[in-house]
C-alpha atoms as one frame of an Amber mdcrd trajectory, in Angstrom:
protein
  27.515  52.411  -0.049  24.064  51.562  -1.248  22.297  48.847  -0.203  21.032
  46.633  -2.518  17.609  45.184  -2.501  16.791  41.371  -1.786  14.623  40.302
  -4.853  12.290  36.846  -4.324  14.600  35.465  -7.325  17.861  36.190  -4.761
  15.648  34.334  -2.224  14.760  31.460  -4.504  18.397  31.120  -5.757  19.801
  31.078  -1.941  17.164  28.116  -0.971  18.506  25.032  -1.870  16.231  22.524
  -2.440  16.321  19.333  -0.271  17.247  16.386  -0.980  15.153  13.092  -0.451
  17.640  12.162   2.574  16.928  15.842   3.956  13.077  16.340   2.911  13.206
  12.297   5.062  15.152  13.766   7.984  12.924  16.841   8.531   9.701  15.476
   9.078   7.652  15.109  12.367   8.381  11.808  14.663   4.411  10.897  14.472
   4.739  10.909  10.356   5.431   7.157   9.914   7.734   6.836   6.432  10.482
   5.451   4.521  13.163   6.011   2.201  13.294   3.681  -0.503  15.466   4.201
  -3.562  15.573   7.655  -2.919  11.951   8.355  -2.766   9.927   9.494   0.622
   7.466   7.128   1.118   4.455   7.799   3.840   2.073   5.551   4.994  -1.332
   5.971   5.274  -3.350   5.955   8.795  -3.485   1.872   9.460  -6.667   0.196
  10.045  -7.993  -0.850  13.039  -7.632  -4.599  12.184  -3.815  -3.823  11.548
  -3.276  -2.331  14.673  -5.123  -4.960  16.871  -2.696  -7.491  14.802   0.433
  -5.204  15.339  -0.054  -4.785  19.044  -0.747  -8.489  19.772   2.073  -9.508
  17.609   4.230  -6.745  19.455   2.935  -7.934  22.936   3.754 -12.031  22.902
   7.143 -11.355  20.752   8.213  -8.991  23.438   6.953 -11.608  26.259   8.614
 -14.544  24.916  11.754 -12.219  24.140  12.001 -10.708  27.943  10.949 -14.083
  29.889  13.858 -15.219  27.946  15.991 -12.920  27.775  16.847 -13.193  23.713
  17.429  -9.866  22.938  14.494  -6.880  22.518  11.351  -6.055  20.468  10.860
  -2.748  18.569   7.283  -1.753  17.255   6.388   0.774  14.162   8.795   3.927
  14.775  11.754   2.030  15.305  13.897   2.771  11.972  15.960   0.318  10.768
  18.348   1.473   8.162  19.820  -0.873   5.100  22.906   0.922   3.188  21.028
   3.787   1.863  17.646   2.791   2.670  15.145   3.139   5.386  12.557   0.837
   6.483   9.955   1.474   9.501   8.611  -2.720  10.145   5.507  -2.874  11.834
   7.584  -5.038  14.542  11.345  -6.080  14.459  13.287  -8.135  17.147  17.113
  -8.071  17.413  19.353 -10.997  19.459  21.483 -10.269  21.737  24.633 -11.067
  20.005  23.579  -8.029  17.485  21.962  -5.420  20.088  25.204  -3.341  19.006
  23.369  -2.513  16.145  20.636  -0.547  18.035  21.696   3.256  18.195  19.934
   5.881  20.149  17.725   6.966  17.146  17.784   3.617  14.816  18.376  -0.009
  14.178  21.751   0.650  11.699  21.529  -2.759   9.943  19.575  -5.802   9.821
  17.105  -6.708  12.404  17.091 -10.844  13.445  13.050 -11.005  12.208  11.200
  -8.721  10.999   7.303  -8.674  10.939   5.388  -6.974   8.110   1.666  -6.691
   8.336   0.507  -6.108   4.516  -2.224  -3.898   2.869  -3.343  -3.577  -0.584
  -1.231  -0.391  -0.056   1.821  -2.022   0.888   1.590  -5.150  -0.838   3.541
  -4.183  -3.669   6.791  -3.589  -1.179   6.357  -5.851   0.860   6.659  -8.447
  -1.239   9.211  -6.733  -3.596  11.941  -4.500  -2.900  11.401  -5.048   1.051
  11.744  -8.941   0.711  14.601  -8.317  -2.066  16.424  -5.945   0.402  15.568
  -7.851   4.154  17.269 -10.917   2.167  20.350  -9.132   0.972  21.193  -7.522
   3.910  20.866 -10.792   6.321  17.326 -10.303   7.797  17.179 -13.777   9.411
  13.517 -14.431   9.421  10.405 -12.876   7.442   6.972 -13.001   8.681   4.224
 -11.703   6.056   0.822 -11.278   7.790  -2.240 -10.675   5.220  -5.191  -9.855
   6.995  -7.473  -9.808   3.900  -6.864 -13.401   3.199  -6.285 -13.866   7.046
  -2.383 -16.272   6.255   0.790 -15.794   7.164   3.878 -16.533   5.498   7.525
 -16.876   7.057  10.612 -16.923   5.487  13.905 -18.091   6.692  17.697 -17.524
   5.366  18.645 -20.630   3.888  21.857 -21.598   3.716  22.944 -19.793   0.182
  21.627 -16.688   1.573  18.264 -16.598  -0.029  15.031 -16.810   1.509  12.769
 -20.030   2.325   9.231 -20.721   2.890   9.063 -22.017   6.302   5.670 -24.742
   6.338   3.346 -25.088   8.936   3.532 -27.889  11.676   0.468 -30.026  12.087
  -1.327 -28.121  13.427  -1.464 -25.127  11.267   1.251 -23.254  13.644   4.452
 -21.920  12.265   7.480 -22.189  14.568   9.888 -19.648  13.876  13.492 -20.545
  13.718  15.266 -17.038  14.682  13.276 -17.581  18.637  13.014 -21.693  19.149
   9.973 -22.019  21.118   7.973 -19.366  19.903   4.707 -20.482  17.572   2.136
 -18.707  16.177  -0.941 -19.872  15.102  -3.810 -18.188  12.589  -6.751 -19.456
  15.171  -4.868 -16.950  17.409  -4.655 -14.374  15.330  -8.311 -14.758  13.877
 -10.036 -16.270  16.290 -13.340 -15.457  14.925 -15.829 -12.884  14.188 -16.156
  -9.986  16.272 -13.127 -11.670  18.573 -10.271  -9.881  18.970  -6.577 -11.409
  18.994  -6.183 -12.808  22.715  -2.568 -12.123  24.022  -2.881 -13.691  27.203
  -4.373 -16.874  25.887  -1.838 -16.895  23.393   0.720 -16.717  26.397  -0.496
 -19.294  28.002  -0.371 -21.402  24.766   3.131 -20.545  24.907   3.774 -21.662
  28.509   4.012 -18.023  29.342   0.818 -17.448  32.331
């Protein structure tokens, strides 16, 4: 019986070609991206002023969250997946009473808060179909941190299920209403030129050193 030759048109017919869901699955755990209406979306290399944000954000969340025992903190990698999308927050934090939505790989439905630290990159998402989709799916409590215009902006679950600017107190603080207790100020945040964000002042603040 002769054997019939492989042509690279065989080969081309026999690959399949991947799917949005598999093209997301396949790629390497250090390539930060999402999955958002069916369309891979990477991220681009964050600046140093994000990450100095993102890490002292990260490090008094996950303070007040342990010395209280509320729940736990996930930073960056940790996926949290909405129906068929699937966001990567700079920093999430789920309560206890919903820690049965961590799995060994993901976060399968809405985190408690959710902190998003914008870019002129991200802007656009942030503020649309991420704030459109957190909302929907029960994300209690959005914080939006802008570094260009150095604000932030939180937004709670109101009572009809849509979201709600959450003011300042007096002193320029905003006291979120998903961890009672915890406050967050812009001095601390931007202290000042060529200052860094202070985590252990920031603690003590909090009544936390």
């Amino acid at each position: 019986m002769a054997v019939q030759p492989v042509t690279m048109t065989a080969i081309r017919t026999r690959k399949k070609k991947q799917t949005p869901e598999q093209l997301y699955e396949s790629l390497d755990e250090d390539v930060k991206a999402e999955l958002i209406n069916g369309e891979v979306v990477t991220m681009s290399p964050a600046s140093i002023q994000h990450n100095r944000l993102q890490k002292f954000l990260s490090q008094v969340l996950n303070e007040f969250v342990e010395e209280n025992k509320l729940g736990e903190v996930f930073v960056d990698q940790a996926e949290m997946r909405l129906g068929d999308q699937r966001y990567v927050p700079d920093v999430s934090f789920v309560a206890n009473e919903h820690l049965d939505r961590v799995k060994p790989t993901r976060i399968e439905g809405p985190a408690d808060l959710v902190v998003e630290i914008t870019s002129p990159d991200t802007a656009g998402r942030d503020w649309g179909i991420k704030m459109r989709d957190y909302e929907q799916a029960g994300v209690r409590e959005y914080w939006l941190v802008n570094p260009l215009v150095e604000q932030i902006q939180v937004y709670v679950l109101g009572s009809e299920g849509k979201y709600v600017a959450l003011a300042p107190d007096e002193t320029g603080a905003y006291r979120s209403t998903v961890l009672p207790g915890l406050r967050v100020s812009l001095r601390w945040l931007w202290p000042g030129a060529d200052q860094k964000p202070d985590v252990r002042a920031a603690l003590r603040a909090l009544g936390l050193r």
